[in-house]
VEXPA-257030 format. One record per residue: residue number from 0; x, y, z of N, C-alpha, C, CB in turn. Coordinates in Angstrom, 3 decimals, padded with zeros to 6 digits. Glycine has a CB too. Layout:
! residues N
DOLUM num      n.u      n.v      n.w     ca.u     ca.v     ca.w      c.u      c.v      c.w     cb.u     cb.v     cb.w
DOLUM NUM        X        Y        Z        X        Y        Z        X        Y        Z        X        Y        Z
...
This chain:
! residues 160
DOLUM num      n.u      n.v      n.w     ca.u     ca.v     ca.w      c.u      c.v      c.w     cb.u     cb.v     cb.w
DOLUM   0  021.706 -044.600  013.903  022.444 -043.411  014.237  022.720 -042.645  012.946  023.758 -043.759  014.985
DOLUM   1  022.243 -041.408  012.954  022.853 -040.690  011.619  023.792 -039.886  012.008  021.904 -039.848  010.757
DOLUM   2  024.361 -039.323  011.137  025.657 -038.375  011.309  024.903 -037.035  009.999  027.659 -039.474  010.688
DOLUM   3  024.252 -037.071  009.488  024.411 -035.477  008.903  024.267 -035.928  007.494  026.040 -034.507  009.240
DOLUM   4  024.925 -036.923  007.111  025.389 -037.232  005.826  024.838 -038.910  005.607  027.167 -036.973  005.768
DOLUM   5  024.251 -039.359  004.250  024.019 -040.805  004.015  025.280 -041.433  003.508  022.865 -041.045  003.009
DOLUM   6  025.282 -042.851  003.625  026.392 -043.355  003.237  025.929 -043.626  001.487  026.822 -044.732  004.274
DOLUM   7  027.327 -043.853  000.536  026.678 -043.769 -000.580  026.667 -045.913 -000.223  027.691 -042.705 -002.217
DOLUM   8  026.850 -046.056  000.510  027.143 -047.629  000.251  025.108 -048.417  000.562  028.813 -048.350  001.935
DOLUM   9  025.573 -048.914 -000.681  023.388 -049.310 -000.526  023.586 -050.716  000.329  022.110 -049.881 -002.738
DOLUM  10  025.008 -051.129  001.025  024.811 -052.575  001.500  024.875 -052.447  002.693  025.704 -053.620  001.086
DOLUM  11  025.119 -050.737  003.410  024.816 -050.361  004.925  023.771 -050.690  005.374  024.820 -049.128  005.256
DOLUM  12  021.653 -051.009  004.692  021.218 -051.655  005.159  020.924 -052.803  004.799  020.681 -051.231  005.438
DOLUM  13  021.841 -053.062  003.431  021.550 -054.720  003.138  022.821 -055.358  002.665  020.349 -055.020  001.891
DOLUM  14  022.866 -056.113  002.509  024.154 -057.545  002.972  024.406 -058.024  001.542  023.428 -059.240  004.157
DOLUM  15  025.085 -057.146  000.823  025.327 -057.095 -000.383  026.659 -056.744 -000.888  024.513 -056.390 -000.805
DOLUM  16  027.494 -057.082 -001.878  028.388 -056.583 -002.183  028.604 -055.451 -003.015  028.820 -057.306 -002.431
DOLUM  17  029.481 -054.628 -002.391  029.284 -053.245 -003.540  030.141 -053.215 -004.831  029.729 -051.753 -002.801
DOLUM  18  029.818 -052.665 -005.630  030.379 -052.597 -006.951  031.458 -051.834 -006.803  029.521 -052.091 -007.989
DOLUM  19  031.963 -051.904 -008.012  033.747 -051.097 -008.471  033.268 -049.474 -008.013  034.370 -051.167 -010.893
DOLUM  20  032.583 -048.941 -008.725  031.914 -047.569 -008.376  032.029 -047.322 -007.099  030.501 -047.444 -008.681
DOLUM  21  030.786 -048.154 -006.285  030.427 -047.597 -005.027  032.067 -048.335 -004.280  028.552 -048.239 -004.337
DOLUM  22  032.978 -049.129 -004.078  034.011 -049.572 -004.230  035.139 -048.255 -003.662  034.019 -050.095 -005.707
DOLUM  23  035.131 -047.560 -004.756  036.095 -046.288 -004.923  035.487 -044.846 -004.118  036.235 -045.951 -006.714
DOLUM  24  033.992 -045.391 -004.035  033.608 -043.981 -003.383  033.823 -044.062 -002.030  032.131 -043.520 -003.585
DOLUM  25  033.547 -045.212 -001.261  034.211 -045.637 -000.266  035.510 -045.332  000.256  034.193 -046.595 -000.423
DOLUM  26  036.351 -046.069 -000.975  037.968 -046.164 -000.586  038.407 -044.384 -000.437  039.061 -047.139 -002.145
DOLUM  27  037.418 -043.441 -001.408  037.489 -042.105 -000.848  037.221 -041.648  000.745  036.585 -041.439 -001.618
DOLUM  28  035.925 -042.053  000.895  035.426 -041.749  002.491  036.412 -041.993  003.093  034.276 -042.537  003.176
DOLUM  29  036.708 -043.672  002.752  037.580 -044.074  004.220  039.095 -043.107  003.806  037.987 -046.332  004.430
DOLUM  30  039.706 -043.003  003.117  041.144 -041.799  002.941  040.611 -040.524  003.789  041.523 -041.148  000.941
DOLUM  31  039.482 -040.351  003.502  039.194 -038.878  003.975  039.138 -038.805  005.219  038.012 -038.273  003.535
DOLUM  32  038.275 -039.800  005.749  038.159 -040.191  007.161  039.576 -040.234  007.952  037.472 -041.610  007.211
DOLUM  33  040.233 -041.095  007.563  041.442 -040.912  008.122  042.223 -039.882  008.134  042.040 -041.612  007.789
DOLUM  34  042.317 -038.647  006.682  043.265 -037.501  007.200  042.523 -037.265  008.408  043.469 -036.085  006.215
DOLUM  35  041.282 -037.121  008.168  040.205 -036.275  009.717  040.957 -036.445  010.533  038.631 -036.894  010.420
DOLUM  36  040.904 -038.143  010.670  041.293 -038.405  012.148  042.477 -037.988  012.649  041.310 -039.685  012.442
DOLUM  37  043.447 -038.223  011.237  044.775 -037.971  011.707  045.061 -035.993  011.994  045.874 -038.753  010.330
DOLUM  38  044.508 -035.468  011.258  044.116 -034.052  011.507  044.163 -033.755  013.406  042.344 -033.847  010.727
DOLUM  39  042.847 -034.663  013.514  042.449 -034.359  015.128  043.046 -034.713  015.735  041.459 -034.697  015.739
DOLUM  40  044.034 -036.325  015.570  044.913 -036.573  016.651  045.952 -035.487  016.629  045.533 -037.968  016.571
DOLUM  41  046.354 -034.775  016.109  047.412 -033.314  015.690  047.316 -032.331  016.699  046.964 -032.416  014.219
DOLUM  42  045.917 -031.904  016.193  044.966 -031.057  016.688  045.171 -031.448  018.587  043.264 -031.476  015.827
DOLUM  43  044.928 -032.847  018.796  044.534 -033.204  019.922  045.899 -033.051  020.715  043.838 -034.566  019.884
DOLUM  44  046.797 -033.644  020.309  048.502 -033.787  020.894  048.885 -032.008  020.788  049.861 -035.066  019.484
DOLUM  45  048.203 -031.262  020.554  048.880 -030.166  020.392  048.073 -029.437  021.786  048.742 -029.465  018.744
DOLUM  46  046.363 -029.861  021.507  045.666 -029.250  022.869  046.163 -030.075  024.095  043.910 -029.351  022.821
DOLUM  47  046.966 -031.035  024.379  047.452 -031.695  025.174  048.592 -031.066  025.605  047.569 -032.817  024.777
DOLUM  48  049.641 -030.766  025.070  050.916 -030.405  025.094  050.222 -028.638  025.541  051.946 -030.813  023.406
DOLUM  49  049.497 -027.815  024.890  049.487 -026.488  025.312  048.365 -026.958  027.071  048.612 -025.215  023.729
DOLUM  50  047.785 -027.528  027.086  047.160 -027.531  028.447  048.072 -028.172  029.605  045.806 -028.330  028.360
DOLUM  51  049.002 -028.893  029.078  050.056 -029.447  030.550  050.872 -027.883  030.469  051.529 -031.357  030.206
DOLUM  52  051.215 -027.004  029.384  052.108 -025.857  030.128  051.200 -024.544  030.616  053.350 -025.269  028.997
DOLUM  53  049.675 -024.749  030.133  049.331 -023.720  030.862  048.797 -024.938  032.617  047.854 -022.602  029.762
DOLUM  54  048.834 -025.701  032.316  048.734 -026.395  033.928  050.104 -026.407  034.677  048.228 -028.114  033.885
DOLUM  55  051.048 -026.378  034.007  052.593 -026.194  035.166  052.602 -024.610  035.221  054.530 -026.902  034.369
DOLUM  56  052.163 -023.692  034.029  052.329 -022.684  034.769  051.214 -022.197  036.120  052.443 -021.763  033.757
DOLUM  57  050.327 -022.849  035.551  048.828 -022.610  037.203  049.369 -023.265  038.117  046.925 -023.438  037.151
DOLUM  58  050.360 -024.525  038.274  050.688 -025.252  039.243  051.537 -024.044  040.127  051.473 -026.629  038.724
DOLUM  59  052.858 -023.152  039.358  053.397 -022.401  039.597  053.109 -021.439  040.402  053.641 -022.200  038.870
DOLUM  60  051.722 -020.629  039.363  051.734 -019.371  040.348  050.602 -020.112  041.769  050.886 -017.595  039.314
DOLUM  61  049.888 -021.322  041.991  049.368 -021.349  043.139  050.504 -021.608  044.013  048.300 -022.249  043.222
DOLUM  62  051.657 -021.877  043.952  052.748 -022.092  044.849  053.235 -020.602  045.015  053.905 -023.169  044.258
DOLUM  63  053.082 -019.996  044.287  053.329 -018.247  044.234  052.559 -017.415  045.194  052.881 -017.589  042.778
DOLUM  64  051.355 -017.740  045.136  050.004 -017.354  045.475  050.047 -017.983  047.188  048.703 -018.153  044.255
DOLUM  65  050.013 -019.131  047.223  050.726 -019.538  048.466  051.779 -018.925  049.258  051.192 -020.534  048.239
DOLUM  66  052.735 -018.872  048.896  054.391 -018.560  049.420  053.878 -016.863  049.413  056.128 -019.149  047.992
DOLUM  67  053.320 -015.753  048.467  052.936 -014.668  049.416  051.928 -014.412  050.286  052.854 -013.827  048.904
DOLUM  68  050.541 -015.460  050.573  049.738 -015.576  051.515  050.718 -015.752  052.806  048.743 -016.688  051.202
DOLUM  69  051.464 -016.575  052.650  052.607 -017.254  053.757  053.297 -015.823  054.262  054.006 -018.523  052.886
DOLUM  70  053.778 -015.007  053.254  054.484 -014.017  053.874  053.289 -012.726  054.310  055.747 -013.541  052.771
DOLUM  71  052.494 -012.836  054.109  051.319 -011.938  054.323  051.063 -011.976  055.834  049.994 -012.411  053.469
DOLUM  72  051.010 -013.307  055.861  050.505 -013.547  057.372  051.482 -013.640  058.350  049.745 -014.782  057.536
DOLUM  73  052.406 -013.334  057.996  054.063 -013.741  058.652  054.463 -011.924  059.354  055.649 -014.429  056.796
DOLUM  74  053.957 -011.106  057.695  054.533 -009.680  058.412  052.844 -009.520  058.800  055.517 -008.119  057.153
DOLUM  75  052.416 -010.019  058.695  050.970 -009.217  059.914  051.028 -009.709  061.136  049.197 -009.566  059.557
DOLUM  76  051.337 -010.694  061.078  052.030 -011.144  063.078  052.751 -010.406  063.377  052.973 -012.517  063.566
DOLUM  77  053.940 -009.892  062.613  054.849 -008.821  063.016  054.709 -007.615  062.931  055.777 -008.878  062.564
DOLUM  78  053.195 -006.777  062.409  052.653 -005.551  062.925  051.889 -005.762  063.636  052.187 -004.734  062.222
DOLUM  79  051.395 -006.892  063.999  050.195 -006.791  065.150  051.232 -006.820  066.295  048.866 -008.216  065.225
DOLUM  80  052.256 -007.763  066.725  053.314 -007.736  067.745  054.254 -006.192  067.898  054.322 -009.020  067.303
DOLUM  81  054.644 -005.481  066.555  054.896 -004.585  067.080  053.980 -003.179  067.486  055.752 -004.496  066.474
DOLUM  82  052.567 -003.589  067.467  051.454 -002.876  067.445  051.683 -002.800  068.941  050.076 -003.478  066.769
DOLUM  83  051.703 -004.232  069.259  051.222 -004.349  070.969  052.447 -003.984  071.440  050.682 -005.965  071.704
DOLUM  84  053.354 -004.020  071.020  055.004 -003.569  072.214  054.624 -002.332  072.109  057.036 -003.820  071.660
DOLUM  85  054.498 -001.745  070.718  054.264  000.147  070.805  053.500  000.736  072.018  053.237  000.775  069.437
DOLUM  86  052.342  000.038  071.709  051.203  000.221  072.633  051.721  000.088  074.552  050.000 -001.156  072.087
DOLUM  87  052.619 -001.032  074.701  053.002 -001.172  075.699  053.697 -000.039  076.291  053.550 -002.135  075.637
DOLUM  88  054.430  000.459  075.061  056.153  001.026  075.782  054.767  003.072  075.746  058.752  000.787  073.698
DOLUM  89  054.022  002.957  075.025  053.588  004.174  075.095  052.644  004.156  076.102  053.138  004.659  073.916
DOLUM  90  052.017  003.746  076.768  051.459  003.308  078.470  052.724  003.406  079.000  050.691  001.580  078.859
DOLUM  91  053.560  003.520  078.934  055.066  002.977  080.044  054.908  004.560  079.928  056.994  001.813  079.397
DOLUM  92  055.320  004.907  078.635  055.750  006.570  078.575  054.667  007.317  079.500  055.658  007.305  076.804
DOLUM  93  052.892  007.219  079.158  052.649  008.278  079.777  052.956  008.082  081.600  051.150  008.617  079.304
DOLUM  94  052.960  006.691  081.837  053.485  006.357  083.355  054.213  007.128  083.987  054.196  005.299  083.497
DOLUM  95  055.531  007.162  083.042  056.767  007.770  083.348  056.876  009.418  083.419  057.680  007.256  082.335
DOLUM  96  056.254  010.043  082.391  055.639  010.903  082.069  054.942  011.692  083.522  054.789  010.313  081.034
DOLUM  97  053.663  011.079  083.848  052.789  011.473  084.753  053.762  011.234  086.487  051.242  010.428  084.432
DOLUM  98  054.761  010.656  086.452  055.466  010.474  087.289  056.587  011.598  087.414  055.822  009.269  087.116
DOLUM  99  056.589  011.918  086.462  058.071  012.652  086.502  057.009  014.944  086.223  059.659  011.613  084.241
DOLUM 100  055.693  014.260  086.096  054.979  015.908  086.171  055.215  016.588  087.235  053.454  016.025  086.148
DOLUM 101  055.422  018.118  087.586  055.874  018.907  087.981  054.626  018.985  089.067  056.323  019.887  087.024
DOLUM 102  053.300  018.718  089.064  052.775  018.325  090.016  052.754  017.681  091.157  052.392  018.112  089.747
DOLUM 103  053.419  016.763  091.011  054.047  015.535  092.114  054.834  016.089  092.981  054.954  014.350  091.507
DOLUM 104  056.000  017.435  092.482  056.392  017.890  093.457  056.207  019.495  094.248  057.416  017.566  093.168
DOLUM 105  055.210  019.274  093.896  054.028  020.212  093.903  054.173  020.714  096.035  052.116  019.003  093.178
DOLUM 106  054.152  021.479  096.751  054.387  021.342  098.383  052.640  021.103  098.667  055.259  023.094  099.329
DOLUM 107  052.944  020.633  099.686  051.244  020.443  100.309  050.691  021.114  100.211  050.809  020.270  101.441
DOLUM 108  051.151  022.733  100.955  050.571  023.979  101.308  049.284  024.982  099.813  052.228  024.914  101.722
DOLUM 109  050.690  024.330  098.660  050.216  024.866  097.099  048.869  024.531  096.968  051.020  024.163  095.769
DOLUM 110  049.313  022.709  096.902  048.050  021.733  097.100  046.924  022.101  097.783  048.373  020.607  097.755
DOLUM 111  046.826  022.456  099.160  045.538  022.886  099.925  045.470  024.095  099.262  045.550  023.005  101.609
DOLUM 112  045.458  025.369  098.796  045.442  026.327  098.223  044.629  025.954  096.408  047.009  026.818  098.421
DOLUM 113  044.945  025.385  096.104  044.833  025.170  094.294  043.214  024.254  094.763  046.670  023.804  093.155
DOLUM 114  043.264  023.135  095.733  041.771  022.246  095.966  040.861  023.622  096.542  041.901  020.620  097.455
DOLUM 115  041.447  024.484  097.640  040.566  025.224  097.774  039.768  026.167  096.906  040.943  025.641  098.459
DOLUM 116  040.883  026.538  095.882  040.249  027.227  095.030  039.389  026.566  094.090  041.060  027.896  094.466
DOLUM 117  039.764  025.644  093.255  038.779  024.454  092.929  037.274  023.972  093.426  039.469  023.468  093.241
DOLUM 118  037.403  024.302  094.735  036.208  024.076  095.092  035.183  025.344  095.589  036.414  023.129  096.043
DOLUM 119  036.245  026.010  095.358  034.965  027.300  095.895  034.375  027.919  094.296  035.952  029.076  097.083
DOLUM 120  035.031  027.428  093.352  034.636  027.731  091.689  033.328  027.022  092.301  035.697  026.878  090.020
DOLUM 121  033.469  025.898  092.690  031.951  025.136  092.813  030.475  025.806  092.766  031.915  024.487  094.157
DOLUM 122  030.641  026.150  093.772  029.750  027.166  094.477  028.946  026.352  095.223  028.903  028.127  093.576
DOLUM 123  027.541  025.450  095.009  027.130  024.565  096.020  028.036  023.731  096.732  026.283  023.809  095.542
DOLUM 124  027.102  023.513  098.259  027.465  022.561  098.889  027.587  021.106  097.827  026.481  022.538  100.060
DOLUM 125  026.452  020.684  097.429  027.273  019.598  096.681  028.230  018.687  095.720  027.012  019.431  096.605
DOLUM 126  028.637  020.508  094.687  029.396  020.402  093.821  030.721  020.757  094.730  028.988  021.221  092.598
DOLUM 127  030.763  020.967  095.645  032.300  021.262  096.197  032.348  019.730  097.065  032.505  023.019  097.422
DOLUM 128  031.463  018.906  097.616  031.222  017.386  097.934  032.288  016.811  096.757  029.358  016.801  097.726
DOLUM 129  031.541  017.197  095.617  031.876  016.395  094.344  033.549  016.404  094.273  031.123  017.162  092.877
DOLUM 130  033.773  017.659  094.162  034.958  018.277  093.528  036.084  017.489  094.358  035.015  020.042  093.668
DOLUM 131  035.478  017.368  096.376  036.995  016.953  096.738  036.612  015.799  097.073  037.902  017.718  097.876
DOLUM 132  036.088  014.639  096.557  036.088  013.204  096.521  037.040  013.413  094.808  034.135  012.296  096.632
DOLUM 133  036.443  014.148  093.743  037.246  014.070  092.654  039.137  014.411  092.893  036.474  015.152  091.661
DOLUM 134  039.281  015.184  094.018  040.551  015.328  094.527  041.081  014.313  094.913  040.652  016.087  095.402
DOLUM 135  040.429  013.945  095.873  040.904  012.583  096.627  041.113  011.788  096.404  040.535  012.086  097.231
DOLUM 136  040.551  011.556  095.171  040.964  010.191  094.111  042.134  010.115  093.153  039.851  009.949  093.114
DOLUM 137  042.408  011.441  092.980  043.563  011.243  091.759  045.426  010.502  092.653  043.842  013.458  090.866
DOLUM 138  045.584  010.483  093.125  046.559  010.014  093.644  046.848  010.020  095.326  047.418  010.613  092.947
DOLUM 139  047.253  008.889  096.210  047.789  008.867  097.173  047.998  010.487  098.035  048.903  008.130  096.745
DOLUM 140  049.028  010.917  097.346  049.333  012.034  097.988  048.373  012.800  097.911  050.361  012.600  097.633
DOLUM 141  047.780  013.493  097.170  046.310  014.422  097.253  045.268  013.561  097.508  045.858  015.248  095.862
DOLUM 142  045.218  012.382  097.859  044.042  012.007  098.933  044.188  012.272  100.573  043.820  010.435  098.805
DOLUM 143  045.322  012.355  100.719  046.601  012.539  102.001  046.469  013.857  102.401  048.342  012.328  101.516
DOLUM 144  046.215  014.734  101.153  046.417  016.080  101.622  044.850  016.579  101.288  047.778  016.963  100.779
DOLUM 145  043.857  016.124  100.477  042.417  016.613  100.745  041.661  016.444  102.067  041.604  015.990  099.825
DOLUM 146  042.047  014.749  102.400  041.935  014.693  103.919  042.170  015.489  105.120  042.487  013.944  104.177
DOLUM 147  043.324  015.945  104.863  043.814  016.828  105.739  043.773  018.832  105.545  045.236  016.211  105.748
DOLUM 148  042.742  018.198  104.442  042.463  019.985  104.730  040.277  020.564  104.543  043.778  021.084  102.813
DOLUM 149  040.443  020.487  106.025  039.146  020.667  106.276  038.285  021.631  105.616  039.084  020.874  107.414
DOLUM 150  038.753  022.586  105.017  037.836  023.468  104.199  037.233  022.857  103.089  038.502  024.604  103.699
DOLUM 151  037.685  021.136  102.319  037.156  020.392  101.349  036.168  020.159  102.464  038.005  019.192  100.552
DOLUM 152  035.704  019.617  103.319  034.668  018.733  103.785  033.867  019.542  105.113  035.417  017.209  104.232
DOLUM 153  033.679  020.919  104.866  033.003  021.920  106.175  031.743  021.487  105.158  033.564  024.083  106.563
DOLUM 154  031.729  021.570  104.232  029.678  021.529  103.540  029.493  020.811  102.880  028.888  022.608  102.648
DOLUM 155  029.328  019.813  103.736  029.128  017.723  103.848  027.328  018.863  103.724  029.912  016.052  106.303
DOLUM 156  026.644  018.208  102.774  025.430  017.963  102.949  024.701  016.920  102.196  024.920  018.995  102.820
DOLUM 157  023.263  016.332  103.127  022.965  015.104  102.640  021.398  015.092  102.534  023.570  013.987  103.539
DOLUM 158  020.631  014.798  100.958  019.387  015.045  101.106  018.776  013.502  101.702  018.792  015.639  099.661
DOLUM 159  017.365  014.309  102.241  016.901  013.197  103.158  015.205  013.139  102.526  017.115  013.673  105.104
């Protein structure tokens, strides 16, 4: 295994004792070696200590990150719920609305008068067909009263 650098010690490949010289050059390496190490364990206890507080602070904000996902989904249940009551109570309104139109109390007589005219805009027999089935459908009472007024249904015609 090399490292970069030879050792000055000539008994690394043979089984020899080293002299006073090579002795001291050693007792250098190994001093040096050790600030290293002690350097890096420094070095190391310090990248230890800064990575547990940037890990409690990441621990932090995913509990952060969490707890507003949590409220995210908490007020979107509560615009989708008040989406659907809105939605409800504004169907109620036009209900109420279309109930309470000035049409409804509209007299029959008006009624046969306003379909008649309606249908003579027509002009064909089958667009005036059209017009008072389209009468007859919009509510109870003007099906009640298209029925009962024969000038909607004198030009019934049917192709053959």
């Amino acid at each position: 295994m090399t490292h970069g650098w030879s050792s000055p010690d000539p008994n690394a490949q043979k089984n020899r004792v080293p002299s006073s010289t090579e002795m001291a050059t050693l007792k250098q390496m190994a001093d040096f070696n050790a600030r290293v190490t002690s350097m890096f364990d420094q070095e190391l206890e310090q990248l230890r200590n800064t990575y547990e507080t940037v890990h409690k602070r990441y621990l932090k904000q995913i509990l952060e990150i969490e707890a507003t996902q949590s409220e995210l989904y908490r007020i979107q249940s509560l615009i989708t719920a008040s989406e659907a009551q809105r939605a409800l109570r504004q169907s109620e309104q036009r209900e109420l609305q279309a109930l309470m139109h000035p049409i409804r109390r509209c007299p029959e007589d008006i009624l046969r008068e306003i379909f008649e005219w309606v249908t003579c805009e027509a002009g064909n027999s089958r667009h005036i067909l059209e017009d008072s089935v389209h009468l007859s459908s919009v509510c109870q009472k003007w099906r009640e009263v298209a029925i009962s007024t024969p000038f909607l249904w004198v030009n019934v015609s049917f192709d053959l």
